[in-house]
C-alpha positions as CSV (number, residue, x, y, z in Angstrom):
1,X,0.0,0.0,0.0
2,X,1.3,3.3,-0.9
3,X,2.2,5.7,1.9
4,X,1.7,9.8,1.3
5,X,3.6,12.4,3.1
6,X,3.7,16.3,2.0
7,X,7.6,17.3,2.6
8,X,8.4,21.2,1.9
9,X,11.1,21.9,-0.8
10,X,14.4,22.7,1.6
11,X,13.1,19.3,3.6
12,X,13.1,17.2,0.3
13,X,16.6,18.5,-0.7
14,X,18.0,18.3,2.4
15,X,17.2,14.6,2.9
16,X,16.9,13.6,-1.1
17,X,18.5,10.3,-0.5
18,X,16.0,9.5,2.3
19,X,13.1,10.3,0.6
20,X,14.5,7.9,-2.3
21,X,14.7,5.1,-0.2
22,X,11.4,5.4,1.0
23,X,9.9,5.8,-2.1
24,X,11.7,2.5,-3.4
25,X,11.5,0.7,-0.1
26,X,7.9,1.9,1.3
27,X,6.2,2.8,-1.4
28,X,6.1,6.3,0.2
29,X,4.8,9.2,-2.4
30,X,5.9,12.6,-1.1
31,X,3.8,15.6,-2.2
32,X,6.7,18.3,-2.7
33,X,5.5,21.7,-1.2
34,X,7.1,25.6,-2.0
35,X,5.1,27.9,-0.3
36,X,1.3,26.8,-0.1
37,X,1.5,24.9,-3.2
38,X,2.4,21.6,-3.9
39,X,5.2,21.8,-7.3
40,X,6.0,18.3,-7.9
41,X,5.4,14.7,-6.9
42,X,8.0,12.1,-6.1
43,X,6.7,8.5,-6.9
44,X,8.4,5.4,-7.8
45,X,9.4,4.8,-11.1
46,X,7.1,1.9,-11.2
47,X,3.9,3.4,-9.5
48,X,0.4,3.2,-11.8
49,X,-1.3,6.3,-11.5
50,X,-4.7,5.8,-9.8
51,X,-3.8,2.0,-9.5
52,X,-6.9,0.6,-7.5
53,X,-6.5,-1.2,-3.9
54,X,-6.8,-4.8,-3.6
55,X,-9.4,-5.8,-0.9
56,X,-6.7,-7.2,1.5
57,X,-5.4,-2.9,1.6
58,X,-8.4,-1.9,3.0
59,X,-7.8,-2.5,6.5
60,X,-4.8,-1.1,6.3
61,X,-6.4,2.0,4.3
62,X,-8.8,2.6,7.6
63,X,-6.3,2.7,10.2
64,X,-4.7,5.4,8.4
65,X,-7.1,7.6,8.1
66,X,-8.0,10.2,10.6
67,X,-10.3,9.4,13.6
68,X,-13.1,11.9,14.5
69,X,-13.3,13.0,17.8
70,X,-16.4,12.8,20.1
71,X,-17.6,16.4,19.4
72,X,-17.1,15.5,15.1
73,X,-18.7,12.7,15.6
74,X,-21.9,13.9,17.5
75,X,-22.0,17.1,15.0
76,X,-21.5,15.0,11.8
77,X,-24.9,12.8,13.4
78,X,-26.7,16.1,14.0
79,X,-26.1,16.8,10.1
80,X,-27.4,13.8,9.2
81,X,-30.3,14.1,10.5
82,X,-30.9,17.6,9.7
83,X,-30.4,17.1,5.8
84,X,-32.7,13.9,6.3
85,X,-35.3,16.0,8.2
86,X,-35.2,18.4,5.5
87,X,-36.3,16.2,2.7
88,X,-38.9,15.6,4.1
89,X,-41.3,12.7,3.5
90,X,-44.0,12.0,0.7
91,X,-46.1,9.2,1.0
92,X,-45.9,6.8,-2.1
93,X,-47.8,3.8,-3.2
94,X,-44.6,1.9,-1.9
95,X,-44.4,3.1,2.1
């Protein structure tokens, strides 16, 4: 599974042969950053663009994504339920 990391410009010089290594070794990609955009992309030579995940990545996908906290998690409910609320509900020959 690949591994992304953003890395300013001085940071990816600095430690070039680093960052190589985890590109070949860890299938990192670094997002290069000057400023507040990002100017290139270091990827290995033998990444596919998009390439899809295999089921058996998935787990590991999950654990790396964020966690909401309690507060997120109680407001993202409250959304829900507001945007359901505000559809509102017609009766059809099918309820």
């Amino acid at each position: 599974m690949t591994i992304s990391k953003t890395i300013n410009a001085t940071e990816a010089a600095r430690n070039f042969s680093d960052v190589l290594n985890q590109v070949k070794y860890q299938e990192t990609t670094f997002d290069v950053v000057r400023g507040r955009d990002v100017v290139a992309r270091i990827v290995s030579a033998g990444s596919t663009p998009g390439r899809t995940l295999k089921v058996s990545e998935l787990d590991h996908l999950f654990a790396m994504l964020p966690r909401l906290d309690e507060e997120e998690i109680t407001a993202f409910e409250r959304d829900i339920e507001e945007s359901i609320a505000s559809l509102g509900h017609e009766e059809s020959e099918w309820d």
